[in-house]
Every structure is written in C-alpha cells, then in structure tokens.
C-alpha positions in Angstrom: 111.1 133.3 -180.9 112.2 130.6 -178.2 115.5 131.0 -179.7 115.8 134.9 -178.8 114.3 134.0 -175.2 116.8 131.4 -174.9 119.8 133.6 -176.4 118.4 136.2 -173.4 118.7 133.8 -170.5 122.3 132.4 -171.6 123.4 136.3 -171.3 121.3 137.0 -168.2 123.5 133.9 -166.4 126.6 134.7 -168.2 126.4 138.2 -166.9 125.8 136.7 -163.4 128.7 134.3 -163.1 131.5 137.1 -164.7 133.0 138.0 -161.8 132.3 135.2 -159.4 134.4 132.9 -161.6 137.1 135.2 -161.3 138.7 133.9 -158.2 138.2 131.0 -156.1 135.1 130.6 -153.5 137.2 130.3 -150.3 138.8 133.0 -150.3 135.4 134.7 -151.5 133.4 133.6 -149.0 135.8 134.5 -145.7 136.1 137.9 -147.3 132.4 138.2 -147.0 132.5 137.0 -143.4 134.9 139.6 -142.3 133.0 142.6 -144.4 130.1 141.7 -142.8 131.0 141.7 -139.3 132.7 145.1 -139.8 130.0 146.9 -141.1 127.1 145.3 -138.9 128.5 147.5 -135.9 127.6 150.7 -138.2 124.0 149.7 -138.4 122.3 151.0 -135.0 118.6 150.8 -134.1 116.8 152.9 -131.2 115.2 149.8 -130.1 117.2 146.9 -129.0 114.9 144.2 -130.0 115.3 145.1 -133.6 119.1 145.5 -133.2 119.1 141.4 -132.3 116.8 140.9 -134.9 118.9 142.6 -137.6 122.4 141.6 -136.4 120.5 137.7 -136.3 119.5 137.9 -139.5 122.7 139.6 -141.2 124.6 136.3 -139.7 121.6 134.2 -141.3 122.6 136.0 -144.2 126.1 135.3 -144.2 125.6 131.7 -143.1 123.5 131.4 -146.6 126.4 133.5 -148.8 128.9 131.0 -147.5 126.7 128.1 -147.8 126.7 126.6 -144.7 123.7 124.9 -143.7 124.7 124.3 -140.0 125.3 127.6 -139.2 122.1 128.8 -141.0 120.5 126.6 -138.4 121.6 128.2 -135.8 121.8 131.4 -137.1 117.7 130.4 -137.6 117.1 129.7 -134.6 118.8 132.4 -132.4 116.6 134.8 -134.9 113.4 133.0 -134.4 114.0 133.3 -130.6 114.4 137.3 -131.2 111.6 137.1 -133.2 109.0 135.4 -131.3 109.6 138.7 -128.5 109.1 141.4 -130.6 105.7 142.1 -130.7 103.5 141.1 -134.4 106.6 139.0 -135.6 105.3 136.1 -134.4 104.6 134.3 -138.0 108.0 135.2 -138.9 109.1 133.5 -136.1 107.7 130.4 -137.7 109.5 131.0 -140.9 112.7 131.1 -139.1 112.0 128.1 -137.3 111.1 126.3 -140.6 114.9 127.5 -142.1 116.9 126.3 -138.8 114.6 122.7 -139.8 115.7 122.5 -143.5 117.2 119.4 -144.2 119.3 121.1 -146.8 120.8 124.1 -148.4 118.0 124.7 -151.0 114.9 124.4 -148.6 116.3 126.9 -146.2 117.4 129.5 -149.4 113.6 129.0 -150.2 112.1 129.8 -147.2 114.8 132.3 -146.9 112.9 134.2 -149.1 109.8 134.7 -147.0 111.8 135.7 -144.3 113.7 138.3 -146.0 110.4 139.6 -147.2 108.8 140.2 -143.9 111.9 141.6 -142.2 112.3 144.2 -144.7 108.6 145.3 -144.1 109.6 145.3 -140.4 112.8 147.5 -141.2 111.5 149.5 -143.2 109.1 151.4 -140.8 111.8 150.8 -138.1 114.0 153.9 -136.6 117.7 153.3 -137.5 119.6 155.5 -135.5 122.9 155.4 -137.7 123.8 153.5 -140.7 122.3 152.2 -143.8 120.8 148.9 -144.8 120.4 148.4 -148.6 117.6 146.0 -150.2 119.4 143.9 -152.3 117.4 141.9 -155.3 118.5 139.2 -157.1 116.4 138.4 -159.9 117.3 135.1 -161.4 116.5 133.4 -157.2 113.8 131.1 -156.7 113.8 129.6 -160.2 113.3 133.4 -161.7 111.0 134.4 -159.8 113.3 136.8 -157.7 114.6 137.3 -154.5 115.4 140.0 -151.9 117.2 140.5 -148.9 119.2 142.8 -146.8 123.1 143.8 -146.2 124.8 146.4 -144.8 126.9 147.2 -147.9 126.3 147.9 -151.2 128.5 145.0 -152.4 126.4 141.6 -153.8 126.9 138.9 -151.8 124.4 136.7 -153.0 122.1 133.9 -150.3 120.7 132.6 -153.0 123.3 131.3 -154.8 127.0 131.5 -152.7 129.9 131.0 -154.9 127.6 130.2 -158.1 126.4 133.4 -158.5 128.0 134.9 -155.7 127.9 139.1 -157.3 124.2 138.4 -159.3 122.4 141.2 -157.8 121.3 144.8 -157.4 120.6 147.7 -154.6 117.2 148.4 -155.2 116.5 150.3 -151.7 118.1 152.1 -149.5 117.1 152.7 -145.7 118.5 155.0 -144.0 118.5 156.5 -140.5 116.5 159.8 -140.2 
C-alpha cells in the first residue's frame, strides 16, 4: 500500500514540474513580471483603499513567483501600511508585517499563506468595478497541505514554489465585477 501512495506522489510532482522544466527560469520569471503589470490595470475596485491593497499584494505576489525576498519585503511592507487603513484589516496587517521580517524565502511563502487567505475573504465581498481576479490553488504548498492565492490571469504562476514548480496549480474561483 505505501508503495501505491508513493507511486501517487512521484506522478503528482512529476506532473507539476512538466512544463516548468521546459525552459529556463529567467526568462520565465520576467515574463511573469511583465504579464502581471499588464493585467493589474484591468482589475478596478470602487473603493480606492482596496485598489492599493490589491495592486500591493499582486506585486507581493510577483515578488514571491520570482523569488526575491527583498522585494517581498518591500512589497510587505507597502501592503501592510495599506492594510493597517482599511478598516477590520488590522490583523492582516500583522501578517504582512511578519512576511516583510522573514529572514528568508520559505518563512515569508509560509506566512504568505495566511495572508492570501484573509485577503481573498476581503475580496471576495469587495465591489470590483471591472476585471476578474481568479483564486488560484496549489495543492502540493505548505508541505501538502495547500495553498491559495490570487492573480489576475488564469495562467499559474506559482508563490509557493517560483521556477520549481513554477505552473503547479489550478483556478478554483473566479471573482468577478457585478
């Protein structure tokens, strides 16, 4: 039986890593920059408080797709500050403030996943005025216990993982503008 469990996890990985080995990660990971910042302008919000906090968090995002811990710092910081001004967002202020912190990669992917967790909630039940942000699940983040976040396309790009996993992922929501 461990053996078929085993067997499972090697194709569960293997299916993860098909395409991301496919080309190399720097040329990856500036294509993901430049999607990004092209679609974030077609995400709008009627409140501009939630706009900072989204377009803060999309470049946390990014930061954490290309692996770069410095700029997840910052990126951390500038989206606790818009944060700790939007009313009821004040613990996940703190969990921002925790990822610009981290020491390393791997603690700020981890609290990360906090983060994501409570600004989904927040988006969710927030009015987008045009656009459409798509939940986005990877389920092998966090040692397999999961992990979501948001993007404003449907293509993977994975904070979890970067260039080791960098298309392991699914769309698993969509929220659009009413």
């Amino acid at each position: 039986m461990r053996n078929y469990f085993g067997v499972a996890a090697l194709m569960v990985l293997a299916a993860c890593n098909t395409n991301s080995n496919s080309s190399g990660t720097t040329t990856k990971d500036s294509t993901a920059k430049t999607v990004a910042v092209a679609t974030v302008a077609s995400i709008s919000f009627k409140d501009a408080k939630l706009q900072d906090i989204y377009n803060d968090y999309i470049a946390l995002k990014d930061a954490l797709v290309a692996t770069k811990m410095p700029d997840a710092q910052t990126a951390a910081k500038k989206l606790a500050g818009s944060l700790k001004i939007f009313n009821g967002c004040e613990n996940t202020a703190v969990t921002a403030q925790k990822i610009a912190d981290a020491k390393d990669i791997v603690a700020q992917r981890k609290e990360f996943t906090a983060l994501s967790s409570d600004v989904i909630a927040l988006f969710k039940h927030a009015e987008l005025a045009k656009g459409t942000i798509f939940v986005q699940h990877c389920p092998m983040a966090n040692k397999g216990d999961g992990g979501d976040w948001l993007s404003s396309e449907k293509k993977i790009q994975n904070p979890y993982f970067g260039s080791e996993m960098m298309e392991c992922g699914a769309v698993t929501e969509e929220i659009k503008a009413k």
